[in-house]
C-alpha positions in Angstrom: -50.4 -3.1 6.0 -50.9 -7.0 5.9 -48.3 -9.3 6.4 -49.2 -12.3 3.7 -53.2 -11.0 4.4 -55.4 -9.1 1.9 -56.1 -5.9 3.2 -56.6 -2.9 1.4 -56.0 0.5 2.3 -53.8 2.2 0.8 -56.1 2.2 -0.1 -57.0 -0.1 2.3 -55.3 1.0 5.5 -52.9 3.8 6.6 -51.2 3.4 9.9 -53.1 5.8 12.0 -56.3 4.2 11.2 -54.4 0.6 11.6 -53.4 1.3 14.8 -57.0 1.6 16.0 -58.5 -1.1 14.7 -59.0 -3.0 17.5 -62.0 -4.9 19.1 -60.1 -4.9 22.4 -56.7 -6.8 23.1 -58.1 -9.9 24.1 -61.1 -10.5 21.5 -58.8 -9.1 18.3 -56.4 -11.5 19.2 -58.3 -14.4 19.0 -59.9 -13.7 16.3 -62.3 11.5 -12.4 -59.5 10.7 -15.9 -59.3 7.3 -15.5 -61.0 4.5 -15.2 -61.9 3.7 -11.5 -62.0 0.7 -9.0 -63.3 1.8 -6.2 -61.8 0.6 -2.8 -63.1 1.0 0.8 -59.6 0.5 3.2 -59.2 0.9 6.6 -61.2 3.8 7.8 -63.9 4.5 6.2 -62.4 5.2 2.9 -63.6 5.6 -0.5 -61.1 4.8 -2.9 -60.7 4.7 -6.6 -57.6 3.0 -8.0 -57.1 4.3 -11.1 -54.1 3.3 -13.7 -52.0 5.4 -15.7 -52.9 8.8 -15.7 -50.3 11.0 -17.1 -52.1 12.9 -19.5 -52.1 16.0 -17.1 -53.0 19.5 -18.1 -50.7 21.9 -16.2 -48.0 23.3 -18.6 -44.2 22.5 -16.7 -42.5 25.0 -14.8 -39.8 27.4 -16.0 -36.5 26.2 -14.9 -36.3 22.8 -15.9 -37.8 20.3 -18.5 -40.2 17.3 -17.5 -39.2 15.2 -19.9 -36.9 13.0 -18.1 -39.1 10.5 -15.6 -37.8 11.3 -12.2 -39.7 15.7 -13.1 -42.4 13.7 -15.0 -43.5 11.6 -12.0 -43.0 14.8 -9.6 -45.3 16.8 -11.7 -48.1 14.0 -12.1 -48.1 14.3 -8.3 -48.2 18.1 -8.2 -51.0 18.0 -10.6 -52.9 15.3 -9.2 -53.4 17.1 -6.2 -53.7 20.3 -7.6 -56.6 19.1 -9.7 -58.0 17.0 -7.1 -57.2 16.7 -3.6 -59.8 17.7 -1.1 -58.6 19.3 2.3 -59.6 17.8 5.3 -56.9 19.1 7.4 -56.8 22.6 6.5 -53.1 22.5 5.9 -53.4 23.2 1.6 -53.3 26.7 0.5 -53.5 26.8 -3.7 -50.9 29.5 -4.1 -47.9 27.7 -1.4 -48.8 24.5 -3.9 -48.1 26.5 -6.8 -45.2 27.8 -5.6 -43.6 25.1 -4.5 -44.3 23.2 -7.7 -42.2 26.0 -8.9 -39.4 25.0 -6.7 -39.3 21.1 -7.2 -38.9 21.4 -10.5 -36.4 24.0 -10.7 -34.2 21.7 -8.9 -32.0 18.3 -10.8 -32.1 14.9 -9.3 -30.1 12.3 -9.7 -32.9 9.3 -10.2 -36.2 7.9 -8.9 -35.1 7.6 -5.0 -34.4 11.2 -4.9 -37.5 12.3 -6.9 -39.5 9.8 -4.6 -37.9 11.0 -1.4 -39.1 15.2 -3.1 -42.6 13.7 -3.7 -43.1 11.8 0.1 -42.0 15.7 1.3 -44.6 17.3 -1.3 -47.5 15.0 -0.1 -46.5 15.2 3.8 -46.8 19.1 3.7 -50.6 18.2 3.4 -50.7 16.5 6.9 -53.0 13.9 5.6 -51.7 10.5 6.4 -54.1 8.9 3.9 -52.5 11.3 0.8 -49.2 9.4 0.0 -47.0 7.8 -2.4 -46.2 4.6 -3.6 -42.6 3.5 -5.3 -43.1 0.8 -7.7 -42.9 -2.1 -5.2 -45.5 -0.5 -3.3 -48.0 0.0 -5.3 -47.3 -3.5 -6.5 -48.2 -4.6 -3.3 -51.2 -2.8 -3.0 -52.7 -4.3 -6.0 -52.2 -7.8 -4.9 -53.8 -6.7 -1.6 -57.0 -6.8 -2.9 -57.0 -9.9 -4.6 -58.1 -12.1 -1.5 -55.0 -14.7 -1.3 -51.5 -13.8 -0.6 -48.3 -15.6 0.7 -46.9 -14.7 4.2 -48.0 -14.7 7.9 -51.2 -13.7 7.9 -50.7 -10.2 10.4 -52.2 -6.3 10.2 -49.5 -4.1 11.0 -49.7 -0.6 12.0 -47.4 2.6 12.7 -47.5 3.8 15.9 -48.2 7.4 15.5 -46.6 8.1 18.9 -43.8 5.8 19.5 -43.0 5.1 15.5 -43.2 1.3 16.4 -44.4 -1.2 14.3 -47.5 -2.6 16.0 -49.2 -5.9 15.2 -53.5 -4.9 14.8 -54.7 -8.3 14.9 -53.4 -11.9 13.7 -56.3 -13.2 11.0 -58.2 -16.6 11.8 -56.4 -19.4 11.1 -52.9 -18.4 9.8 -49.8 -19.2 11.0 -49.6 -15.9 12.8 -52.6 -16.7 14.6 -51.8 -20.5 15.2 -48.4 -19.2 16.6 -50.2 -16.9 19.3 -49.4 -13.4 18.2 -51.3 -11.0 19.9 -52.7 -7.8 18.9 -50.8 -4.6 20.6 -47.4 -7.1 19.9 -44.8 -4.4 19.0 -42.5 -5.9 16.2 -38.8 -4.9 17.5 -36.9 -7.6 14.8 -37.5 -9.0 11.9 -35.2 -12.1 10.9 -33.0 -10.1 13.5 -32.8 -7.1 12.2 -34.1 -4.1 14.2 -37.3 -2.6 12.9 -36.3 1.0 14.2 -37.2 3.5 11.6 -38.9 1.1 9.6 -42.5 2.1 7.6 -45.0 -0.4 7.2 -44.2 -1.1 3.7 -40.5 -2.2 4.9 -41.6 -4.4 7.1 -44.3 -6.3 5.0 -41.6 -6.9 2.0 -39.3 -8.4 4.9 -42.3 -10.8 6.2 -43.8 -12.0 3.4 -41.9 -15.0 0.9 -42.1 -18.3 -0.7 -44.5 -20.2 1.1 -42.7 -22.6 3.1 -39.8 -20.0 4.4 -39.7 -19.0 7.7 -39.2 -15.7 9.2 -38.5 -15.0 12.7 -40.5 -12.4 14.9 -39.2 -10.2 17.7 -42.1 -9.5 19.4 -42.5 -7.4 22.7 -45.0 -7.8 24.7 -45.5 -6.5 28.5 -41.9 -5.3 28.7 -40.8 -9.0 27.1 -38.9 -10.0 24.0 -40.3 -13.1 22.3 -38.7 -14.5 19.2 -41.4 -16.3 17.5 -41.0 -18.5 14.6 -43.5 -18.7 11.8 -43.7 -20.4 8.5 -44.8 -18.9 5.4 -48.0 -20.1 3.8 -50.4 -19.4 1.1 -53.0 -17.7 2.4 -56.4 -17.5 1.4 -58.6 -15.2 3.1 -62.3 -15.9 3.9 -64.1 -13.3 4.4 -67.2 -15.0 5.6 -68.5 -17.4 7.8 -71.4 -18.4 8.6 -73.6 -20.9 10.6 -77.7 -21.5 11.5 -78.1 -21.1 15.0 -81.1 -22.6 17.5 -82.2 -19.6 19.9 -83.5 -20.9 23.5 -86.8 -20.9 22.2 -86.2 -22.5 19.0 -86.3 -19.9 16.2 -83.5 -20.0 13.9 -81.2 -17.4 13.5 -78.4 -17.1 10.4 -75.4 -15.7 11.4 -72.7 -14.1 9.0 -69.8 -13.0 9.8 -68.0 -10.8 7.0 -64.5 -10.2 7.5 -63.4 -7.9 5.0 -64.4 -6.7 1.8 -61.7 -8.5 -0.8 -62.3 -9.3 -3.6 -64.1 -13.0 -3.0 -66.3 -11.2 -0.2 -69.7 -10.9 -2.6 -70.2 -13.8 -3.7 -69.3 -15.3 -0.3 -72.2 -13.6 1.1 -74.3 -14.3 -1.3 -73.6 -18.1 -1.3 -73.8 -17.9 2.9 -77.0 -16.0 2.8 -78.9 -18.5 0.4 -77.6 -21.8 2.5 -79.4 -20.2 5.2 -82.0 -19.8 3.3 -82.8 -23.1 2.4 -81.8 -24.1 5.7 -84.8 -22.0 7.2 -83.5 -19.3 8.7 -86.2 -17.0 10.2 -83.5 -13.8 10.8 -80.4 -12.8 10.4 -77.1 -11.6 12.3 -74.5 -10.1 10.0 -71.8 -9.5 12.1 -69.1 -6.4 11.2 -67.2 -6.5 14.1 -63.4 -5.5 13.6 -64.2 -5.5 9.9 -61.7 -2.7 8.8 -63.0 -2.4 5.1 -62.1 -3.1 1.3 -63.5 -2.5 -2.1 -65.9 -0.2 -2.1 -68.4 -2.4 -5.2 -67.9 -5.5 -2.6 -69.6 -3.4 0.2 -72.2 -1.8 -2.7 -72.9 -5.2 -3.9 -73.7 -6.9 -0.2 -75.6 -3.9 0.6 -77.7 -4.6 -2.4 -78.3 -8.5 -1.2 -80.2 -7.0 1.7 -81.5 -4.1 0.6 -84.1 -3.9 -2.4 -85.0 0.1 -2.4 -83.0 3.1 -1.6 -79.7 4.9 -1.1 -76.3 3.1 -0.3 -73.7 5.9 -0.6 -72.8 9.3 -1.8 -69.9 11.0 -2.2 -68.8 14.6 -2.4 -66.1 16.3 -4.3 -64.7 19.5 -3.5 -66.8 20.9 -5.9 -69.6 19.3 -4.6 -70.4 16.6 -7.1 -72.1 13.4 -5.6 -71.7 9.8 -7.0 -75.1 8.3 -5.4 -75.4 4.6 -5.5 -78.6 3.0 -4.7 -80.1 -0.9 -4.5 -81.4 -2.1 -7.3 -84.1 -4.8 -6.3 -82.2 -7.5 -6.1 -82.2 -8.3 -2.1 -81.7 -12.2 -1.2 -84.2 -12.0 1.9 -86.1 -9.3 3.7 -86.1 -10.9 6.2 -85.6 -9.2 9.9 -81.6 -8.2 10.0 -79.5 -7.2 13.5 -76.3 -5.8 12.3 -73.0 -6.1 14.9 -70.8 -3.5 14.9 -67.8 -2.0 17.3 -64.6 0.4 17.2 -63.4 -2.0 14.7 -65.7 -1.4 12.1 -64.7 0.7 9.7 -64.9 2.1 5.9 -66.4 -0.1 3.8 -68.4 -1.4 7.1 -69.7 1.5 8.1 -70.8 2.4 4.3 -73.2 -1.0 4.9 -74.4 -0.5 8.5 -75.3 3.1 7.8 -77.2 2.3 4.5 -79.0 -1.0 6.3 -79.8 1.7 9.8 -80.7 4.7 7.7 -82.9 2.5 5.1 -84.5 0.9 8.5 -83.9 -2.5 7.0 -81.6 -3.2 10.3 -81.0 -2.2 14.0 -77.5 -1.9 15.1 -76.4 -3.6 18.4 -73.0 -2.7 19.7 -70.2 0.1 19.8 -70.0 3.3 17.4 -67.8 2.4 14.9 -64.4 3.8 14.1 -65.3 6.7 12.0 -63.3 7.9 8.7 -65.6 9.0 5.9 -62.6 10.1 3.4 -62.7 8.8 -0.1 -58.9 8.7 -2.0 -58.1 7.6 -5.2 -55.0 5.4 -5.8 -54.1 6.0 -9.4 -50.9 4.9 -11.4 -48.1 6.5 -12.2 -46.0 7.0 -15.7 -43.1 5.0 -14.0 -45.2 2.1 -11.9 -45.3 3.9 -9.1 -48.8 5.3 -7.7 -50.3 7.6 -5.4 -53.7 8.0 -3.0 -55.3 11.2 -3.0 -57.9 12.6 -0.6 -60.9 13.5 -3.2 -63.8 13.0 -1.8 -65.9 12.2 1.8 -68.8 9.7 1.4 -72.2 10.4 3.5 -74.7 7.8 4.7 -78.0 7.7 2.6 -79.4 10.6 5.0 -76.6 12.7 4.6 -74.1 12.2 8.0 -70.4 12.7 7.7 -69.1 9.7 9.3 -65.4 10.7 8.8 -64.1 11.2 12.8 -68.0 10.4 14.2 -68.7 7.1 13.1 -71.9 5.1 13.4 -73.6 5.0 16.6 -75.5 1.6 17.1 -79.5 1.4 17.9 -78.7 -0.5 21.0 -75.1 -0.1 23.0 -73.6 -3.2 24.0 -70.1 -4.0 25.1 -67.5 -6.9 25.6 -66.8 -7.3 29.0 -63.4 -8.2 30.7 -64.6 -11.6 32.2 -66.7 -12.1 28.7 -63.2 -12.3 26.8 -61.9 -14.4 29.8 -60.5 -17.6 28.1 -63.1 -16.2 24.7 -61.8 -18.1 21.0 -62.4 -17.4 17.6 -65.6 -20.1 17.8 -67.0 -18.2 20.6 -67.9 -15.5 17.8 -71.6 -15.9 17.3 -72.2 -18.2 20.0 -74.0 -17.8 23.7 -70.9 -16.9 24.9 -70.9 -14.1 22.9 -72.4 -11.2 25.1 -72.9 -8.8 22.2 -74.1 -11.6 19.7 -76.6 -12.4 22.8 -77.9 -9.0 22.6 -78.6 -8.7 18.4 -80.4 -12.4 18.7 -82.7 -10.7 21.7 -83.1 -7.9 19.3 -83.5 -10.0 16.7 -86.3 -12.1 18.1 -88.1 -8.9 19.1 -87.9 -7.8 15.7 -89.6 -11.8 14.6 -92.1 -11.2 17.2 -93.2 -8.2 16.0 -93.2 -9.4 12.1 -95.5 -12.5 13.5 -97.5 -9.5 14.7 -98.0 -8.0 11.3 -95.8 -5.4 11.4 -92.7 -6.0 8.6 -89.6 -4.5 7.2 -90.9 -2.1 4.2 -87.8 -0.8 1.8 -86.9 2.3 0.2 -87.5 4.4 3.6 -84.3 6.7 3.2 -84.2 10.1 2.6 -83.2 10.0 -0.9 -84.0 13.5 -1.5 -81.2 14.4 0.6 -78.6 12.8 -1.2 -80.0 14.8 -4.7 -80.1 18.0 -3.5 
């Protein structure tokens, strides 16, 4: 979850995937009823955020009426799953859900926390951390995720699956989190002094964010240390690309974009970078997806289509087998040569747009396999405000691979040493001091030197058929 940060996964992130998110220490810290929106979080995820939904068809259980909200809400969540939910786990049998459908609702509760506190036991019988529910607040907050400006802090927590601490993923460029020097791997013991034991995610992230302005105050541990670190609230505004023309050693010039996340201003970010560059004369390009953890799903669609003119982006599969193939659509800024950086911390919604740019051969990958969670939920709303994400679907690269626990592997492996993240900033990112980013522009200019050669990038070379079968 994002401290004052656009983020999304719910839909967006769940903690186990948070928690992994992470470049290496030292780099991370410098730097089918409703309508659908479809959101890539955290991992690799598909997901459809789809509001108000109650029209279920499931008649109510003997023993009680539905009628009264706290049942109603129970029984949208029964029902939701029961009707859509795809297991990846292995933990859901059809007839313990029935039964215990049976039970919930048999029983009287005395308002939303207790019907909320039956449905969070429901969902965690599942054993899939990206299946869960959202009170109102929540899923409040998970809206306004997406909408690329927020007020707080500007910090991705996770929830250690071990320890059950609150652990800070990575302080975004220039916030006050950042500018403060909190560190990925920082464990978040206090908050405004009170202990964060037995805290979730959500708990903490309504304590952090404010008025912009307001200060909170951060216990922070870090190498057996307690820090208490100030920070003032801001409005934040997140940027999800940057960009620059750079001069190789022998003179050819390279664009480089870096894409953050997918939010919500992340499109038409890209597509203003990408024509700059452009005009500027840029004879290739690095697009650089490192530690990019994801976000709405018709962002990453609509960037893939600004670099790819023919062929397959994404499919999906349902539990019945149903695929939702999206494809480009001739409408690619440049074709010119593309190295795409990737790492661990490239996930969801990234690896949706290196796998369609690798398996359409419009772009060789250059650095780590990326994180690796191919599982598509859909957030939808609730009759009271309150929402829930459901596992329905996995999505599959344009020639079919699962990439939910594999990941991408890159063309070409490269790595960020120790003594390359010695004294390394957020403005070494794309420069020569950047080992990996030294790697995609050799790549790169082999890939210019062969073009000059007369051999050039030629669209539509996926395997389409698979993804129709």
């Amino acid at each position: 979850m994002a401290a004052g940060l656009s983020l999304p996964d719910l839909v967006k992130v769940n903690d186990q995937y948070r928690g992994a998110m992470v470049m290496g220490q030292r780099l991370r810290s410098i730097l089918r009823s409703t309508p659908l929106l479809v959101v890539l979080g955290l991992g690799g995820v598909a997901t459809a955020v789809g509001l108000g939904a109650p029209g279920l068809s499931l008649p109510s259980a003997s023993g009680g009426s539905i009628s009264d909200s706290p049942k109603e809400v129970i029984d949208q969540v029964w029902q939701i799953v029961y009707r859509d939910y795809l297991d990846s786990t292995g933990a859901y049998s059809e007839a313990r859900w029935r039964s215990l459908r049976s039970d919930l609702l048999s029983q009287s509760y005395g308002g939303s926390a207790e019907s909320y506190e039956a449905i969070r036991g429901m969902l965690a019988s599942l054993d899939d951390p990206y299946t869960r529910f959202l009170d109102p607040k929540e899923f409040k907050e998970m809206q306004i995720d997406t909408s690329g400006e927020l007020r707080g802090v500007g910090i991705q927590l996770s929830l250690d699956k071990a320890t059950k601490e609150l652990i800070v993923v990575s302080p975004i460029e220039g916030t006050p989190a950042s500018r403060a020097g909190v560190q990925p791997k920082d464990v978040i013991v206090t908050i405004d002094g009170q202990s964060t034991q037995g805290m979730t995610t959500e708990d903490a992230v309504k304590l952090i964010r404010g008025p912009e302005g307001t200060e909170v105050v951060l216990g922070l541990r870090r190498n057996g240390q307690v820090l208490d670190v100030p920070l003032t609230r801001a409005r934040i505004e997140i940027h999800a690309v940057k960009s620059a023309l750079n001069v190789a050693p022998n003179g050819q010039r390279i664009g480089y974009v870096r894409l953050k996340q997918f939010n919500a201003n992340a499109s038409r970010e890209m597509r203003k970078a990408v024509k700059k560059l452009e005009a500027e004369g840029a004879e290739g390009y690095v697009l650089d997806l490192r530690s990019n953890p994801g976000g709405l799903l018709e962002a990453s669609v609509d960037i893939a289509r600004q670099w790819l003119n023919e062929g397959t982006i994404v499919s999906t599969r349902t539990r019945e087998g149903i695929r939702d193939v999206r494809r480009a659509t001739g409408s690619a800024i440049t074709e010119k040569p593309l190295v795409v950086l990737i790492d661990q911390g490239s996930a969801s919604a990234s690896e949706i747009l290196s796998g369609a740019l690798q398996d359409n051969g419009r772009a060789q990958l250059v650095g780590q396999k990326t994180f690796g969670k191919g599982l598509v939920q859909a957030v939808r709303g609730l009759a009271d405000g309150s929402g829930l994400t459901v596992t329905i679907a996995k999505y599959l690269t344009p020639k079919g691979t699962d990439i939910h626990k594999n990941g991408i592997q890159p063309d070409i492996e490269a790595e960020l040493s120790e003594k390359d993240l010695r004294n390394f900033t957020a403005d070494d990112l794309g420069t020569q001091k950047d080992s990996q980013y030294r790697v995609a522009e050799q790549t790169l200019l082999g890939q210019l030197q062969r073009a000059s050669a007369g051999t050039t990038y030629k669209a539509g070379s996926s395997n389409l058929s698979y993804a129709l079968r």
